[in-house]
C-alpha positions as CSV (number, residue, x, y, z in Angstrom):
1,X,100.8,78.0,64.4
2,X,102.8,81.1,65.1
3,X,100.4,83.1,62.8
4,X,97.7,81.7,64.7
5,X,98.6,83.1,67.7
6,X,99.7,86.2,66.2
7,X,96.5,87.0,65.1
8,X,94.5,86.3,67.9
9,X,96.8,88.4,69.9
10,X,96.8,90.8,67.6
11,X,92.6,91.0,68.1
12,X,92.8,91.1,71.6
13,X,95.2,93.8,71.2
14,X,92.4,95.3,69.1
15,X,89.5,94.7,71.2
16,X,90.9,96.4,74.7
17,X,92.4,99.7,72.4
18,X,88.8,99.6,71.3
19,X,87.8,99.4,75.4
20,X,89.9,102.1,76.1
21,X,88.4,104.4,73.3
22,X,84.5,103.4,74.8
23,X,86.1,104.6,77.9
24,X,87.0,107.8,76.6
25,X,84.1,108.2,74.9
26,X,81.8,107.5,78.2
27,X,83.4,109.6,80.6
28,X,82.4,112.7,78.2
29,X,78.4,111.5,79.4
30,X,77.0,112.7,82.4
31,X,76.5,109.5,84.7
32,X,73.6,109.1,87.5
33,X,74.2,106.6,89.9
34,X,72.8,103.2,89.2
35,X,72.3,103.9,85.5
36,X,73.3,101.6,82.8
37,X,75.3,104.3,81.5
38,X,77.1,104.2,85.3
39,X,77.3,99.8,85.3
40,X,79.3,100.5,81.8
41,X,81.7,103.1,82.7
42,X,82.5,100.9,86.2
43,X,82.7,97.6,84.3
44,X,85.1,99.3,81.6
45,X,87.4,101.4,84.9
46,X,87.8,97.6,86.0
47,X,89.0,96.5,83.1
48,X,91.3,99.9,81.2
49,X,91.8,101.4,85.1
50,X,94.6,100.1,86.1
51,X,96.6,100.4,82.9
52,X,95.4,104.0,82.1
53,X,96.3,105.3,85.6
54,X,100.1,104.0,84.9
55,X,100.0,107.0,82.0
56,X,97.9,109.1,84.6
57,X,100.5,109.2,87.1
58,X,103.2,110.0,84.2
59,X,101.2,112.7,82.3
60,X,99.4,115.2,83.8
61,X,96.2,116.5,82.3
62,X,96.4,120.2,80.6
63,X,94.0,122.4,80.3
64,X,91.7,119.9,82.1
65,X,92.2,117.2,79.1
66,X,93.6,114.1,80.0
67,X,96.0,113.0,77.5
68,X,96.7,109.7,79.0
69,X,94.8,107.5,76.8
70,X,96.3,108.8,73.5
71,X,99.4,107.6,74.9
72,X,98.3,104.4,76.8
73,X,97.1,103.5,72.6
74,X,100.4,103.9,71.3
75,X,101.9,102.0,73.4
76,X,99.8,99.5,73.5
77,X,100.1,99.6,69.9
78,X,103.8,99.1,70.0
79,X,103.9,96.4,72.4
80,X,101.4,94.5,69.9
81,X,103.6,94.7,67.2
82,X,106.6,94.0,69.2
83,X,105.0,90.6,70.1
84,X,103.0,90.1,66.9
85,X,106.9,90.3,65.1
86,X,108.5,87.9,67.5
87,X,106.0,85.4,66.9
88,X,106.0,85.8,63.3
């Protein structure tokens, strides 16, 4: 049961470092308002937002790149396996 839960953590873990590099990706494209390109970005700031803006307010974009997310992925990635070896 414990690797059942393991593994679907371990997606979902998957799935939102996935959201976080879409985000990334998107914010590289010009937007226009009410575009489809524009309802994507918005849906995917609702959902990455909040947890990238904890890494924004820690690290400070150089050079005009924000580094934010690279970090926000490793430690997301290390908090996964944290869990994923506690429940195995």
């Amino acid at each position: 049961m414990e690797v059942r839960i393991a593994n679907v953590i371990d997606s979902l873990f998957y799935f939102y470092e996935i959201l976080i590099i879409v985000w990334c990706l998107i914010s590289w494209i010009p937007r226009r308002s009410g575009s489809v390109i524009d309802d994507i970005a918005s849906v995917l700031d609702r959902i990455v937002g909040p947890y990238l803006r904890v890494f924004q307010r820690i690290i400070p974009p150089v050079g005009g790149i924000d580094f934010s997310p690279i970090i926000a992925v490793l430690v997301l990635g290390l908090i996964k396996r944290l869990i994923v070896r506690v429940l195995v």
